[in-house]
PyMOL CGO cylinders between C-alpha atoms (Angstrom):
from pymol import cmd
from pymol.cgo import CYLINDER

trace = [
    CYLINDER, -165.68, -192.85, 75.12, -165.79, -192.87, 70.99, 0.3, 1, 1, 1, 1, 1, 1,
    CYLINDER, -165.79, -192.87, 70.99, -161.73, -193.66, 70.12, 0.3, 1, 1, 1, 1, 1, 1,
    CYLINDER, -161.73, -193.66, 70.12, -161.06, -191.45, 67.00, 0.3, 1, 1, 1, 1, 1, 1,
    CYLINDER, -161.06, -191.45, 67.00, -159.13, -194.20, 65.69, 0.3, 1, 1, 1, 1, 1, 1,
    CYLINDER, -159.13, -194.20, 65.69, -162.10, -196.77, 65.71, 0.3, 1, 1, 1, 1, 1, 1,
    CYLINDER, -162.10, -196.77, 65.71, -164.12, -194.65, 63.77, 0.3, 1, 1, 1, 1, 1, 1,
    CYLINDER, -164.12, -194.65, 63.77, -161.26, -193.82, 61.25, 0.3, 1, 1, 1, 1, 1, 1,
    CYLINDER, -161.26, -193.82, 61.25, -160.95, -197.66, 61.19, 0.3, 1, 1, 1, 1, 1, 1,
    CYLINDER, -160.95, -197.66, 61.19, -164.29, -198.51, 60.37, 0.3, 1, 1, 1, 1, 1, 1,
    CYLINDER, -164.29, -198.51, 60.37, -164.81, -195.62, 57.66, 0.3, 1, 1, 1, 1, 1, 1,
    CYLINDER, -164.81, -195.62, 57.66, -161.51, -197.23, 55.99, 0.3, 1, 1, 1, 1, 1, 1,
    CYLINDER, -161.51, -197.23, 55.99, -163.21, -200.92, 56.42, 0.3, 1, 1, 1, 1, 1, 1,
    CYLINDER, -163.21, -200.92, 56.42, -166.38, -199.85, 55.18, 0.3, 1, 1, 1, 1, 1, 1,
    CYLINDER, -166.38, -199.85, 55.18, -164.53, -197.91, 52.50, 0.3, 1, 1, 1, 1, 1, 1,
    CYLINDER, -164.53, -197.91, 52.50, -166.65, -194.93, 53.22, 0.3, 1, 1, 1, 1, 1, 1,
    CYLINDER, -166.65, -194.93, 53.22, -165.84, -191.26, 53.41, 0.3, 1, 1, 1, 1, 1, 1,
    CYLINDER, -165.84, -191.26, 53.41, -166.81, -188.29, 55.51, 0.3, 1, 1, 1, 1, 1, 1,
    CYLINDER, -166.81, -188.29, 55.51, -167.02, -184.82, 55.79, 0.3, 1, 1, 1, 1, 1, 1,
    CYLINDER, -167.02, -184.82, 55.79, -167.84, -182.45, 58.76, 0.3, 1, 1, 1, 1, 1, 1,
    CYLINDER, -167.84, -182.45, 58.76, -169.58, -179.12, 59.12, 0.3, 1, 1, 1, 1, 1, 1,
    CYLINDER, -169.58, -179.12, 59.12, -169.02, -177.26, 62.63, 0.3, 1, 1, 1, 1, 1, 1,
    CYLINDER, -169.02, -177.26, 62.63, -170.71, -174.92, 64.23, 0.3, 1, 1, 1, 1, 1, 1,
    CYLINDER, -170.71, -174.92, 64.23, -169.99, -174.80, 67.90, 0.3, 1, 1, 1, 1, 1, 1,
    CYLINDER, -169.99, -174.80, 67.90, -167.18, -177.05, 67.63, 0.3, 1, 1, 1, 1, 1, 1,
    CYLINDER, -167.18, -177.05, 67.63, -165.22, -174.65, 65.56, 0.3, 1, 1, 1, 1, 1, 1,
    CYLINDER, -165.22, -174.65, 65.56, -163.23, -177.48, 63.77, 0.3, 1, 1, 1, 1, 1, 1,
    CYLINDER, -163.23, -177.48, 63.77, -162.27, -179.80, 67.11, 0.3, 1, 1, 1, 1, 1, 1,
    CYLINDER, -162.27, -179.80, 67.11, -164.04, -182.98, 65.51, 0.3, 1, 1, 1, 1, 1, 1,
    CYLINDER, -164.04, -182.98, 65.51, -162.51, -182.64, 61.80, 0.3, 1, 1, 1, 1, 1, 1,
    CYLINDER, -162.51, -182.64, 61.80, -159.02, -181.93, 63.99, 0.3, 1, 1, 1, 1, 1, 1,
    CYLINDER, -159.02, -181.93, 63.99, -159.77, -184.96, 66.10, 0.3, 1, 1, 1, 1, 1, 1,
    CYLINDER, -159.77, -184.96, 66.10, -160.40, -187.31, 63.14, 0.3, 1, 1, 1, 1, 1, 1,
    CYLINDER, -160.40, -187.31, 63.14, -157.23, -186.02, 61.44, 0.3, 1, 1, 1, 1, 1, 1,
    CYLINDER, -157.23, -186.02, 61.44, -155.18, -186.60, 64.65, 0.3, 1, 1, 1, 1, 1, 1,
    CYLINDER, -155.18, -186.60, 64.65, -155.24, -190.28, 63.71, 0.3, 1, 1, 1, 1, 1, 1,
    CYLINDER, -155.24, -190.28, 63.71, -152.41, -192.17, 61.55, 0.3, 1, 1, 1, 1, 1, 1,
    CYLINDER, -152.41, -192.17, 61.55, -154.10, -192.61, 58.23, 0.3, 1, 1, 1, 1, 1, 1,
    CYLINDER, -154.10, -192.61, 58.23, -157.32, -190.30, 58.70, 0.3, 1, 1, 1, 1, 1, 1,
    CYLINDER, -157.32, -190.30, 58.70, -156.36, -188.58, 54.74, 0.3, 1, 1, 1, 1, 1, 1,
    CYLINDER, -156.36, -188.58, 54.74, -157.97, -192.20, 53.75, 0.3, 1, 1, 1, 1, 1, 1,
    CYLINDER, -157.97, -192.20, 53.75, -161.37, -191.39, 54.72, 0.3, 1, 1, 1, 1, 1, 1,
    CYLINDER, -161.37, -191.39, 54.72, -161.52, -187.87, 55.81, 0.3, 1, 1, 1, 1, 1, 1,
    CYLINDER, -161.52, -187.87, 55.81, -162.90, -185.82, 52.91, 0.3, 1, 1, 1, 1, 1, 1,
    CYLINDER, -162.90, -185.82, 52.91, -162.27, -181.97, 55.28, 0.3, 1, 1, 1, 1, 1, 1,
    CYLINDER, -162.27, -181.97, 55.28, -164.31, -179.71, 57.17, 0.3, 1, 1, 1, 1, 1, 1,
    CYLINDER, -164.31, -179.71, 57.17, -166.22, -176.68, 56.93, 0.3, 1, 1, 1, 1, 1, 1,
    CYLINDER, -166.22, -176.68, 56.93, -166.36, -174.90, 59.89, 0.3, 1, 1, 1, 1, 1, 1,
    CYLINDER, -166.36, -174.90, 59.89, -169.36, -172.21, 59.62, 0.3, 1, 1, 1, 1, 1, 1,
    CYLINDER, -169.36, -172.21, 59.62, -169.57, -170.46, 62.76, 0.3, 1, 1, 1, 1, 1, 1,
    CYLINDER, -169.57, -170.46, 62.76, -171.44, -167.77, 61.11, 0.3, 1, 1, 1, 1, 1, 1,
    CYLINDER, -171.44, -167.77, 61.11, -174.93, -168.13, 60.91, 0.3, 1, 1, 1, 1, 1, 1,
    CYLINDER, -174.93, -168.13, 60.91, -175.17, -167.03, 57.35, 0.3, 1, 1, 1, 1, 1, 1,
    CYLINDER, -175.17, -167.03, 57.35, -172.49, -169.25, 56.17, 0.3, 1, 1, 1, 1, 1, 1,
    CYLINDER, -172.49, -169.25, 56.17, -174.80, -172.41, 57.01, 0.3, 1, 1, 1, 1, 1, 1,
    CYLINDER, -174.80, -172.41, 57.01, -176.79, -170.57, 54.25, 0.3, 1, 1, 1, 1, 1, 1,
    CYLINDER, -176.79, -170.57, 54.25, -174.24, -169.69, 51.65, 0.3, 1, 1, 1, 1, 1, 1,
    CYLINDER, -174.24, -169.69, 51.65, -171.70, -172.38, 52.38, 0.3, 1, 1, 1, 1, 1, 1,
    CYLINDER, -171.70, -172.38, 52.38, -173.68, -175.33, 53.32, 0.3, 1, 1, 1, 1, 1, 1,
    CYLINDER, -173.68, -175.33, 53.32, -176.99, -174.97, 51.82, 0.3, 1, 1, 1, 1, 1, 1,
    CYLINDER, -176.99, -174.97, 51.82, -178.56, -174.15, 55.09, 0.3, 1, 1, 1, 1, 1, 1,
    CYLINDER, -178.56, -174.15, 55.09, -182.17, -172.71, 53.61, 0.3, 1, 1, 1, 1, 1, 1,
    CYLINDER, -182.17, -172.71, 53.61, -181.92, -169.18, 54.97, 0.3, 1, 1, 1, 1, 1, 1,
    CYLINDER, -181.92, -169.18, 54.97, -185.86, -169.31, 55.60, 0.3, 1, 1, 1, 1, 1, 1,
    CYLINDER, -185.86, -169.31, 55.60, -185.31, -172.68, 58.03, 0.3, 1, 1, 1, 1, 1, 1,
    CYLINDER, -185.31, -172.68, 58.03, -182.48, -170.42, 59.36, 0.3, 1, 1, 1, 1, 1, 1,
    CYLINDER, -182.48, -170.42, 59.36, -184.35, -167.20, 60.03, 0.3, 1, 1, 1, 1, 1, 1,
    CYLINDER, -184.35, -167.20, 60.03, -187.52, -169.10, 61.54, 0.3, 1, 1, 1, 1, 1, 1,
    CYLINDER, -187.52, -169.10, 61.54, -185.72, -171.63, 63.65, 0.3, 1, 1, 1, 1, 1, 1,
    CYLINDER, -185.72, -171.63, 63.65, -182.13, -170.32, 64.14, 0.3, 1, 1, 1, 1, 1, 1,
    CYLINDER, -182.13, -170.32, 64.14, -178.94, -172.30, 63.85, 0.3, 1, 1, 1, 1, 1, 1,
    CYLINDER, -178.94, -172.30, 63.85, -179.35, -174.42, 67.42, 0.3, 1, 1, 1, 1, 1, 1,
    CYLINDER, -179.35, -174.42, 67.42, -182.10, -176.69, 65.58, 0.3, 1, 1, 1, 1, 1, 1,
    CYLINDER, -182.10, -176.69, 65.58, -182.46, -180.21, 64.53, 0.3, 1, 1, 1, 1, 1, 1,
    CYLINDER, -182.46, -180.21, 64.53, -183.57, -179.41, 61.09, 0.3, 1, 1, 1, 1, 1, 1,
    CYLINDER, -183.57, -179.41, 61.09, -180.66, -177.00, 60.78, 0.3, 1, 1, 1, 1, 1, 1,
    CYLINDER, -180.66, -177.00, 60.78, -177.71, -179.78, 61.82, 0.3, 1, 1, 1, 1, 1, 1,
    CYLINDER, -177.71, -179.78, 61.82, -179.10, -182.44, 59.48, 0.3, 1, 1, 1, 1, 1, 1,
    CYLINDER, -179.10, -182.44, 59.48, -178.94, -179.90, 56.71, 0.3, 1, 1, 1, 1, 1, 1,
    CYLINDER, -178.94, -179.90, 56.71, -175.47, -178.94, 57.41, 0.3, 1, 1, 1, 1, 1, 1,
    CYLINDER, -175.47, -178.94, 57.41, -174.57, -182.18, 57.16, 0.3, 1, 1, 1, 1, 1, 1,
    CYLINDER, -174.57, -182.18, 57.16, -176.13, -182.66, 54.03, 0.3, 1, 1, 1, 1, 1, 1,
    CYLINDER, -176.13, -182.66, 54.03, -174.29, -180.10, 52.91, 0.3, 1, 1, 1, 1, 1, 1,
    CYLINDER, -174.29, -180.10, 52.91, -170.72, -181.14, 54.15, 0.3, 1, 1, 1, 1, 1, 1,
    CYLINDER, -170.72, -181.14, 54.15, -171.17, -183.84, 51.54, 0.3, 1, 1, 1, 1, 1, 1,
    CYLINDER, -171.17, -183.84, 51.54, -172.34, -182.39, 48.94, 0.3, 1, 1, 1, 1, 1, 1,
    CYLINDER, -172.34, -182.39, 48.94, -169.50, -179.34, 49.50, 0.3, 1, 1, 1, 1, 1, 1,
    CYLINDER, -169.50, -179.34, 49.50, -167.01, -181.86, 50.09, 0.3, 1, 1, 1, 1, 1, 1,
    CYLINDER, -167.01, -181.86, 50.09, -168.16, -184.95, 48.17, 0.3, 1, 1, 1, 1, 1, 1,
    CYLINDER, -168.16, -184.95, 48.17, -168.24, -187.32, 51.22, 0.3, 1, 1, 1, 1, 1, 1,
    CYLINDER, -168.24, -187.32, 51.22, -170.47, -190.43, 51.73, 0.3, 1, 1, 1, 1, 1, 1,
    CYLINDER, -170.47, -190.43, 51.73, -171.01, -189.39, 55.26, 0.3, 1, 1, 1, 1, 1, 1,
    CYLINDER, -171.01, -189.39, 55.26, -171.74, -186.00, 56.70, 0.3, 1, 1, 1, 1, 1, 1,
    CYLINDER, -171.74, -186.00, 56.70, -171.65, -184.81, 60.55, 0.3, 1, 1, 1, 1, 1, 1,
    CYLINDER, -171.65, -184.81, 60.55, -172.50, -181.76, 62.31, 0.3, 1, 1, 1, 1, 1, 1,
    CYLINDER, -172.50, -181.76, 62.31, -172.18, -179.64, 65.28, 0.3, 1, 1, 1, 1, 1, 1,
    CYLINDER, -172.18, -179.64, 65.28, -174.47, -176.88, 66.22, 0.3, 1, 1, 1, 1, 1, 1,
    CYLINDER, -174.47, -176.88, 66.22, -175.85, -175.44, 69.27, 0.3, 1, 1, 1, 1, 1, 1,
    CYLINDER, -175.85, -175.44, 69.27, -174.62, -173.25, 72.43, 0.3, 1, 1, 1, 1, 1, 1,
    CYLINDER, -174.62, -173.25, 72.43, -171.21, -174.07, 73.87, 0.3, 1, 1, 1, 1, 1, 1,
    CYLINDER, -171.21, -174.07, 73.87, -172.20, -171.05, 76.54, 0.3, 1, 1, 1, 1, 1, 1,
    CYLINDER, -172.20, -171.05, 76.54, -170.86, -169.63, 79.05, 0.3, 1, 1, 1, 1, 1, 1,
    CYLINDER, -170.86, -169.63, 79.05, -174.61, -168.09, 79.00, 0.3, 1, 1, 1, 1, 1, 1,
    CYLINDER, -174.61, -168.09, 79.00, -177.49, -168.98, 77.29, 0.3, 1, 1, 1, 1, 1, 1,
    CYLINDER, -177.49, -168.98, 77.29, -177.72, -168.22, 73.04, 0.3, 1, 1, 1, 1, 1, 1,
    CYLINDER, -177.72, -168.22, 73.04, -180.85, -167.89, 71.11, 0.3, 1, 1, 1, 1, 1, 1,
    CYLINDER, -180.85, -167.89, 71.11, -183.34, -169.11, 73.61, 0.3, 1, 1, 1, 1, 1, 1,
    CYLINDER, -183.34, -169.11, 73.61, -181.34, -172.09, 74.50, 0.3, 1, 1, 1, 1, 1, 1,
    CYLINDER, -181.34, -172.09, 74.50, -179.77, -172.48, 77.32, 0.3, 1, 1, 1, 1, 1, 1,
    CYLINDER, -179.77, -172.48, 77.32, -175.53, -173.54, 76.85, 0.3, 1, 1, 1, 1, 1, 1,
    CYLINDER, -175.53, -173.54, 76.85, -174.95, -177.31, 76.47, 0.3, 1, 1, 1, 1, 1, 1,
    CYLINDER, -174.95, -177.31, 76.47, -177.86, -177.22, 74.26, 0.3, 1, 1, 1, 1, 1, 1,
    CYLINDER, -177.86, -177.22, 74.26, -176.15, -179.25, 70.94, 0.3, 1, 1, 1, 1, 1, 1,
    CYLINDER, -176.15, -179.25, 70.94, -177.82, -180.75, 68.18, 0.3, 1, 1, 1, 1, 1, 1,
    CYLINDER, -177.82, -180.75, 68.18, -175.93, -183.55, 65.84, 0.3, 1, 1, 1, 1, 1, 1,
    CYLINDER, -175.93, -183.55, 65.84, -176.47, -183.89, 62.20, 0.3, 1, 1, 1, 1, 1, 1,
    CYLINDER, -176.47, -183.89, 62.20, -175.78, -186.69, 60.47, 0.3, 1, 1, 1, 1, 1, 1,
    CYLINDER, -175.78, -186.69, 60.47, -176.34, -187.30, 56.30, 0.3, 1, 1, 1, 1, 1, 1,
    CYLINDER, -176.34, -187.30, 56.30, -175.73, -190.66, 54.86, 0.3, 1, 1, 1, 1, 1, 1,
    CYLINDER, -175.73, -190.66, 54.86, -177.63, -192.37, 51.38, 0.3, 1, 1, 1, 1, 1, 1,
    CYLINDER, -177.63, -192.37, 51.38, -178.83, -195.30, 53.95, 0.3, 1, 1, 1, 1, 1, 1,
    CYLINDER, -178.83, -195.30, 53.95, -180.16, -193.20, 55.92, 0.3, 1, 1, 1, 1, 1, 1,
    CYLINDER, -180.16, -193.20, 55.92, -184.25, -192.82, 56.38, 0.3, 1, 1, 1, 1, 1, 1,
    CYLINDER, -184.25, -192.82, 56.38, -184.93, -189.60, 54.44, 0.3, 1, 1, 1, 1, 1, 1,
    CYLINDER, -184.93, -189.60, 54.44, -180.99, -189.19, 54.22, 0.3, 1, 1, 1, 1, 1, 1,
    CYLINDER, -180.99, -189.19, 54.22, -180.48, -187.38, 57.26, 0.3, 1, 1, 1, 1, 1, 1,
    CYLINDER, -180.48, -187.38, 57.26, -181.51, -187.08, 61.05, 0.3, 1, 1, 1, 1, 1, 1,
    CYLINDER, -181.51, -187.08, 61.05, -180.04, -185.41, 64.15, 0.3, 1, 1, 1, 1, 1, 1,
    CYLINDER, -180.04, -185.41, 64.15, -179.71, -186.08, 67.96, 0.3, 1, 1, 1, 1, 1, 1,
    CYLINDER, -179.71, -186.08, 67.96, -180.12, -183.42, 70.15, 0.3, 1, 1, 1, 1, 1, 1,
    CYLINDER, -180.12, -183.42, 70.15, -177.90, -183.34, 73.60, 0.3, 1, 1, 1, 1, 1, 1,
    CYLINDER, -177.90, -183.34, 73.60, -178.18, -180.98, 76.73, 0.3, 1, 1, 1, 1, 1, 1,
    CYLINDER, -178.18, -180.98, 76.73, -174.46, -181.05, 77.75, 0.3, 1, 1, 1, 1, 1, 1,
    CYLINDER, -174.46, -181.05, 77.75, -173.32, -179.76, 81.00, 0.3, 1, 1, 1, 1, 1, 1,
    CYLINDER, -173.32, -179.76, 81.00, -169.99, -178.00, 82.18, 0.3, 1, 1, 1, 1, 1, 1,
    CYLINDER, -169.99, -178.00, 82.18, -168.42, -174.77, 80.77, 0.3, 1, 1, 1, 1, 1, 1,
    CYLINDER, -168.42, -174.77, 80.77, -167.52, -173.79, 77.24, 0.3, 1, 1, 1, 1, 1, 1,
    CYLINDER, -167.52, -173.79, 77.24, -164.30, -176.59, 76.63, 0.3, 1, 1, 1, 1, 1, 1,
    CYLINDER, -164.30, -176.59, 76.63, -166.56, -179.60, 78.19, 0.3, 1, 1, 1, 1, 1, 1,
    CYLINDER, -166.56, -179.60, 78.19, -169.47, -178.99, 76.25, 0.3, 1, 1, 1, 1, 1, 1,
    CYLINDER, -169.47, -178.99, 76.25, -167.05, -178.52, 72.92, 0.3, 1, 1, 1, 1, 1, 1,
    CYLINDER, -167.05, -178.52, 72.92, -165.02, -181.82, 74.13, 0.3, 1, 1, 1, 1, 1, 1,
    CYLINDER, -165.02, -181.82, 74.13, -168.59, -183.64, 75.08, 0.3, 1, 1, 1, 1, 1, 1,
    CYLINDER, -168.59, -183.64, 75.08, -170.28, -182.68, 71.55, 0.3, 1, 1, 1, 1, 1, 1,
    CYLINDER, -170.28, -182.68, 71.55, -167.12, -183.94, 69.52, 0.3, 1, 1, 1, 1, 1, 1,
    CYLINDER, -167.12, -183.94, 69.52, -167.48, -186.89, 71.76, 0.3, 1, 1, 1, 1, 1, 1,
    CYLINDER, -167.48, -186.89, 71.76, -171.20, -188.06, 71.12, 0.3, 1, 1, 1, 1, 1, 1,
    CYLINDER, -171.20, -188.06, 71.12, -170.28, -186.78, 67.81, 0.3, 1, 1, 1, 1, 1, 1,
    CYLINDER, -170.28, -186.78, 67.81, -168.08, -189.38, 66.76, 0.3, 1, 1, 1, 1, 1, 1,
    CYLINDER, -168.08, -189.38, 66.76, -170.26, -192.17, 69.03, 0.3, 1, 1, 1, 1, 1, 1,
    CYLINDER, -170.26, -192.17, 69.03, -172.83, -191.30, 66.42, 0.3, 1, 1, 1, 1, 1, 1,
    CYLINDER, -172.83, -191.30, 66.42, -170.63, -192.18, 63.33, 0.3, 1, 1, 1, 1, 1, 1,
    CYLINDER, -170.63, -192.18, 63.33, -169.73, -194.96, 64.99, 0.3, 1, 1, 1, 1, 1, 1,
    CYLINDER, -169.73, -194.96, 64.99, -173.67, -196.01, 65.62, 0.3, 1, 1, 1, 1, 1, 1,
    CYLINDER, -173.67, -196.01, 65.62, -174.35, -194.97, 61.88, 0.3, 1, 1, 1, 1, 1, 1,
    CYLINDER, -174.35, -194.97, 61.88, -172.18, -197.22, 60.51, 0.3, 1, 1, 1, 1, 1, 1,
    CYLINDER, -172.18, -197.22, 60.51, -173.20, -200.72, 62.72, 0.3, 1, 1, 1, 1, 1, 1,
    CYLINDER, -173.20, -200.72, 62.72, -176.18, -199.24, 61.74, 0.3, 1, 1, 1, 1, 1, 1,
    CYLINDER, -176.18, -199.24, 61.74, -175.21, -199.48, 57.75, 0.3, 1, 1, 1, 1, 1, 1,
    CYLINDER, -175.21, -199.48, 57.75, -173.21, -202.29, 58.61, 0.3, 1, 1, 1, 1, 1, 1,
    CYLINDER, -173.21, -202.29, 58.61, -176.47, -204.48, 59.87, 0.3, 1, 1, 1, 1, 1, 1,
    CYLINDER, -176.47, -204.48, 59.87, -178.68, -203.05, 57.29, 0.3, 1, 1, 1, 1, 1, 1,
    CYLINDER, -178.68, -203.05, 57.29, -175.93, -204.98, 54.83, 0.3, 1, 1, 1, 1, 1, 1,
    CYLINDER, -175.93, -204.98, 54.83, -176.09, -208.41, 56.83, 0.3, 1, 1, 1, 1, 1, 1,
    CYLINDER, -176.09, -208.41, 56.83, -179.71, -208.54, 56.42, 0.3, 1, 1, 1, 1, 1, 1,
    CYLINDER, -179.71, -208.54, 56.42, -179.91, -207.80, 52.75, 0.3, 1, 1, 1, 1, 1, 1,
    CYLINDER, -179.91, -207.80, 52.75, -181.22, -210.30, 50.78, 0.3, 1, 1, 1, 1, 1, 1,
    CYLINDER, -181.22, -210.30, 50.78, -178.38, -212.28, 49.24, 0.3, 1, 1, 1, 1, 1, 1,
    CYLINDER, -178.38, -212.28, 49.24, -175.84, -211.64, 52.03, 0.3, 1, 1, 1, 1, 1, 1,
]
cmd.load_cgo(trace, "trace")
């Protein structure tokens, strides 16, 4: 398990920032990272658009990716991440969106999650992870908040090696 506190730690090391945009999730992983003693350093806020249109009008969502794919999409989560740091003016951006259940939600069945993450070192800025969770509504919420902040936490070793092995360090 992801410890809230080591990823609040190694935001405030790296002297980065983030933001969150939540879907499923309905604000659990921006509460989670605020939970922890000093989390106003690095945590930018949340925007929790549990509305489909919001991830359009809020977020920057296109409505066209929206209307073709739905909101439980890869695609989808990296561009709500995208825009929780643009909206929020973060360096990183994370997202939560698929079906938390108890029954199945726009052709997926529930524990179907996809993770979005935005960052500048990033390949193409963005990508997403996509998770088939099991258990009812809480544990999938718990379990994508979860993997959620094990992602962070892989994105910036990730950032964190890319550094090492630049030229000059």
């Amino acid at each position: 398990m992801t410890d809230p506190r080591e990823v609040v730690g190694g935001l405030t090391a790296a002297g980065l920032t983030v933001a969150t945009a939540e879907s499923l999730t309905g604000g659990l992983l921006c509460a989670t990272l605020v939970d922890v003693p000093g989390a106003s350093a690095v945590v930018r806020g949340g925007v929790v658009a549990y509305a489909t249109e919001l991830k359009a009008s809020v977020l920057g969502v296109p409505a066209d990716a929206l209307a073709r794919t739905g909101p439980v999409d890869g695609f989808v989560a990296e561009q709500m991440a995208r825009g929780a740091r643009a909206v929020l003016g973060a360096d990183v951006g994370v997202a939560t969106t698929g079906v938390a259940g108890p029954g199945p939600a726009d052709g997926f069945p529930a524990g179907t999650v996809f993770l979005g993450l935005a960052a500048d070192w990033l390949p193409g800025g963005a990508r997403h992870v996509r998770l088939a969770l099991e258990g009812d509504r809480p544990a999938i919420r718990r379990d994508s908040v979860e993997r959620a902040l094990a992602e962070v936490s892989r994105l910036l070793r990730g950032r964190d090696a890319e550094q090492d092995a630049a030229p000059g360090s």
